[in-house]
C-alpha positions as a printed Julia matrix, in Angstrom:
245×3 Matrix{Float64}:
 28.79  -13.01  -15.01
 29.56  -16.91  -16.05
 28.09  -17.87  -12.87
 24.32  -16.92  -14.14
 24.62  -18.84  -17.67
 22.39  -22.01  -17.27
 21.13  -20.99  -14.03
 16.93  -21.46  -13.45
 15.64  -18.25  -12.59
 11.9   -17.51  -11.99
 10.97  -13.84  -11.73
  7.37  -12.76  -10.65
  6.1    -9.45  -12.35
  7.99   -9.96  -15.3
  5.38   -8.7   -17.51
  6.33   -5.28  -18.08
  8.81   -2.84  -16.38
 11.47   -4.23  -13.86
 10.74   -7.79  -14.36
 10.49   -7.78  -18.27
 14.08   -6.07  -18.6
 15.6    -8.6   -15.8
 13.79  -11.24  -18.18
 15.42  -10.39  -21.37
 19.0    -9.32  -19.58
 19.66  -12.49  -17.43
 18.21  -14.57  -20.63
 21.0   -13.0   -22.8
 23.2   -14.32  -20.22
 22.3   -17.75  -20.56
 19.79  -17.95  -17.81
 16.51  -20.1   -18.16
 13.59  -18.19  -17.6
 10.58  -18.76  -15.83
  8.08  -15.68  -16.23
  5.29  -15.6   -14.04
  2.34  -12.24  -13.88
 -1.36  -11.72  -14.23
 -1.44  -10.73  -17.86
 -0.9   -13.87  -20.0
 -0.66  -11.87  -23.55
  2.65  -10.21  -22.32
  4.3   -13.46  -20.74
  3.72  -15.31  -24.11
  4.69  -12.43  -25.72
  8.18  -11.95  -23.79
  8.41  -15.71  -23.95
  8.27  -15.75  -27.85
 10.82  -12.8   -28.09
 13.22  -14.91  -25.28
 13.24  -18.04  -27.62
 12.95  -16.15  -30.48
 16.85  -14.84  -29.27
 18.42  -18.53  -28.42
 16.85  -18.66  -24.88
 14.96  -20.85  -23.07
 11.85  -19.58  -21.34
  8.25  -21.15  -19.84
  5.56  -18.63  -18.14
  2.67  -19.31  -16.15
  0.02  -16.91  -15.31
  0.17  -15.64  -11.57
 -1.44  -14.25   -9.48
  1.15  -13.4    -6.63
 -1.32  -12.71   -3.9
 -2.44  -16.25   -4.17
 -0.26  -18.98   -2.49
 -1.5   -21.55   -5.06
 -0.44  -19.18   -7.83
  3.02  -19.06   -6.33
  3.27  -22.35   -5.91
  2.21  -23.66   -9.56
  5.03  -21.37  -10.85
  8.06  -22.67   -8.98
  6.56  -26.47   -9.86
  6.82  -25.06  -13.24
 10.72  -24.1   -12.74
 11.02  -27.61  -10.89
  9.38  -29.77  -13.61
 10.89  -27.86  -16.99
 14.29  -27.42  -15.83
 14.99  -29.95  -12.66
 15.33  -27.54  -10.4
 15.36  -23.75   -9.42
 18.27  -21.34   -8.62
 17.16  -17.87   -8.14
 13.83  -16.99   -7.15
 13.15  -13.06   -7.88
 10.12  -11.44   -6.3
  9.82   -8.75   -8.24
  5.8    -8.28   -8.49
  4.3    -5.37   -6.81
  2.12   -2.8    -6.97
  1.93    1.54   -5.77
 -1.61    2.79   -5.44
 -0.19    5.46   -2.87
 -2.7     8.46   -1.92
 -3.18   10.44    1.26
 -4.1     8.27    4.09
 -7.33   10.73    4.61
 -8.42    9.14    1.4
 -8.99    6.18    3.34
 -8.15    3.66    0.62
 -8.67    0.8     2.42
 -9.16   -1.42   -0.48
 -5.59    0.32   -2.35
 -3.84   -0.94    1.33
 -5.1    -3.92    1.46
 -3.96   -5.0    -2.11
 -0.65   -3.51   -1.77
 -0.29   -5.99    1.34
 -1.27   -9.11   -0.61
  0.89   -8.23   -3.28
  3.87   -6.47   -1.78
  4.44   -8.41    1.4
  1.9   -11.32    1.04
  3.6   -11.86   -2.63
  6.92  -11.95   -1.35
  6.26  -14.39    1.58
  4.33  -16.75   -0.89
  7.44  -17.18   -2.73
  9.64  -17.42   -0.09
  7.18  -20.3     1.02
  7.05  -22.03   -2.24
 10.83  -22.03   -3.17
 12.47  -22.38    0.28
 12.18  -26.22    0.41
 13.35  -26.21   -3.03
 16.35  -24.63   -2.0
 17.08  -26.13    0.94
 16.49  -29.58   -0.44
 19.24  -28.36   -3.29
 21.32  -27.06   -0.45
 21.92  -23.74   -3.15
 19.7   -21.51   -3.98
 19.16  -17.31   -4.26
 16.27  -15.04   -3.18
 15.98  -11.63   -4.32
 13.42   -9.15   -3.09
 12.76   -5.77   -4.38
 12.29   -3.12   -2.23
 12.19    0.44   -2.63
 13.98    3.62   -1.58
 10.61    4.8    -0.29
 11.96    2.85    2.85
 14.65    5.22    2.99
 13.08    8.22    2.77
  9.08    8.28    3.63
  6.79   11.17    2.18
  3.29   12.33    1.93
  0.88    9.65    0.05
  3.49    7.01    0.13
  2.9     5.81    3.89
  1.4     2.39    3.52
  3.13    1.77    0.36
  6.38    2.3     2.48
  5.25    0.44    5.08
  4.83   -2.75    3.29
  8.46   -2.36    1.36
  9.86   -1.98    4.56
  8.39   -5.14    5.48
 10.38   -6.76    2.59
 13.15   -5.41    3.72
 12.8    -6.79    7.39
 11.81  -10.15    5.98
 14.59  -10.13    3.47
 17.11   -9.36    6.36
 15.63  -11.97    8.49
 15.79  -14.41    6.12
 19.29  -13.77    5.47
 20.5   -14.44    8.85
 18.34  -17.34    8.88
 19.7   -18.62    5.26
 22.86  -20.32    6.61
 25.65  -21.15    4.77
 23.99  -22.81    1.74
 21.53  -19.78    0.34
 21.41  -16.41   -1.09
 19.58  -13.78    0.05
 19.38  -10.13   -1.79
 17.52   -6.8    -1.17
 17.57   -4.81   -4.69
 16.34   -1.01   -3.46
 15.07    1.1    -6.99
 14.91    4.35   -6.88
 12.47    6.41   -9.25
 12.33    3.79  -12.05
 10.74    4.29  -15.38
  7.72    1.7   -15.41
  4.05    1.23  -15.68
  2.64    1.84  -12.92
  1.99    5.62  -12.76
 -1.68    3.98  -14.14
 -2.71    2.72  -10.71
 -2.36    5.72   -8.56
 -5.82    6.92   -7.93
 -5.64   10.71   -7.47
 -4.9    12.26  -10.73
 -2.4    15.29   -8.94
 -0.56   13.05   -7.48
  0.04   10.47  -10.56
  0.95   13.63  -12.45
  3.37   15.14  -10.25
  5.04   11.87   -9.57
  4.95   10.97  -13.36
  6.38   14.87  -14.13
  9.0    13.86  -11.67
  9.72   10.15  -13.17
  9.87   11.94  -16.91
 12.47   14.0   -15.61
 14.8    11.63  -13.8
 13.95    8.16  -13.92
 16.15    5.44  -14.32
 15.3     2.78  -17.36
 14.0    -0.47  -15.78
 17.1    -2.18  -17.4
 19.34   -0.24  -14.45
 17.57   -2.75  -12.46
 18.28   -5.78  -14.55
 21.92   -5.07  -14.15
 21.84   -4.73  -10.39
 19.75   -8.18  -10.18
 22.49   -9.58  -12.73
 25.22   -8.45  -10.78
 23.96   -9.88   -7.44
 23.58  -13.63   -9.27
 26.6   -13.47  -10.98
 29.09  -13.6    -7.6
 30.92  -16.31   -7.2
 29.48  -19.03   -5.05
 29.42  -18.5    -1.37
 29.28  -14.41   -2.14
 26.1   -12.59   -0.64
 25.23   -9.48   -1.94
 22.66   -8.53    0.81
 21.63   -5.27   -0.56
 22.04   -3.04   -3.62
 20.4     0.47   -3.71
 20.01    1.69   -7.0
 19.1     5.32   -7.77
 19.14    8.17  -10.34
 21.94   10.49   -9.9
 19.45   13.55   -9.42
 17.15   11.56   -6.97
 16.76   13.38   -3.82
């Protein structure tokens, strides 16, 4: 794991959940942090515990779904730290319900946040990167890809969109850049808060209680894919519970 210690890192999301334990892991390892969500309280918050620790961290509030957002936050990695290494799009969101609830609004947000999120920092770091000739992507995905059930369609649909972009974009990548696909399964987080129907967040929050993984499973996956050795790709990592289906 030497390879991540002093490395520029920006992670989207990284409020609460996934993104908050990849924060504090990768920053234990000597990364530089760059913490970028919507809710400004918990960035300053995580930011203060990071430096608080011996780290180094900067946040930004961002908005994701907004290109300029996306943007400002990898000028902020640029302009603190002189460059970036490892962008990690980590921001999404899981209003699922039955498609007969005709949720339009819930499908439209999870595709400006899920796939229009991802693409927005693909666009903002990618002439970074190439201008570096190094650099690391990693997008998380979902194992609702891999398995699709009732009230999860469109939410599927647009993680299996990551996971087409993230494959194009690693054939595309070349020689010089990183590209990773980091699959969670059932992950203890917050968003069981967002789903609208109150059976369904129940049932699926009965089933996370059971046999969720802690978000810091996650973290360690995300570590493990920046820590190989230049010139390694770890092009995906699926990470489930042992009882998940």
């Amino acid at each position: 794991m030497n390879d991540i210690n002093n490395k520029v890192v920006v992670i989207t999301g990284a409020s609460s959940g996934m993104g908050e334990a990849t924060a504090l892991h990768l920053a234990e390892r000597g990364a530089k942090i760059v913490l970028g969500a919507r809710r400004a309280d918990r960035l300053e918050a995580l930011a203060t515990r990071i430096v608080g620790a011996g780290g180094e961290a900067v946040w930004l509030p961002t908005d994701v779904s907004r290109r300029a957002d996306m943007e400002a936050l990898i000028a902020l990695a640029t302009t603190t730290y002189g460059r970036l290494d490892v962008l990690v799009n980590n921001a999404g969101i899981m209003p699922i319900s039955a498609i007969d609830d005709l949720r339009v609004d819930d499908w439209e947000a999870m595709i400006d946040v899920n796939i229009k999120g991802v693409l927005y920092g693909i666009a903002a770091s990618l002439p970074v990167f190439r201008a570096q000739n190094a650099g690391h992507v990693i997008n998380v995905g979902s194992t609702a890809t891999l398995r699709i059930v009732p009230t999860m369609s469109v939410y599927s649909g647009t993680k299996m969109a990551v996971r087409a972009i993230s494959e194009g974009l690693r054939q595309e990548a070349g020689a010089d850049l990183r590209v990773t696909l980091i699959t969670p399964g059932m992950t203890s987080t917050e968003g069981m808060g967002v789903i609208p129907d109150p059976e369904v967040r129940v049932g699926l929050q009965a089933t996370i209680d059971k046999i969720a993984m802690p978000a810091s499973a996650i973290a360690s996956a995300i570590a493990y894919a920046i820590g190989q050795p230049s010139g390694v790709d770890i092009g995906e990592v699926v990470v489930r519970p042992t009882a998940q289906a």
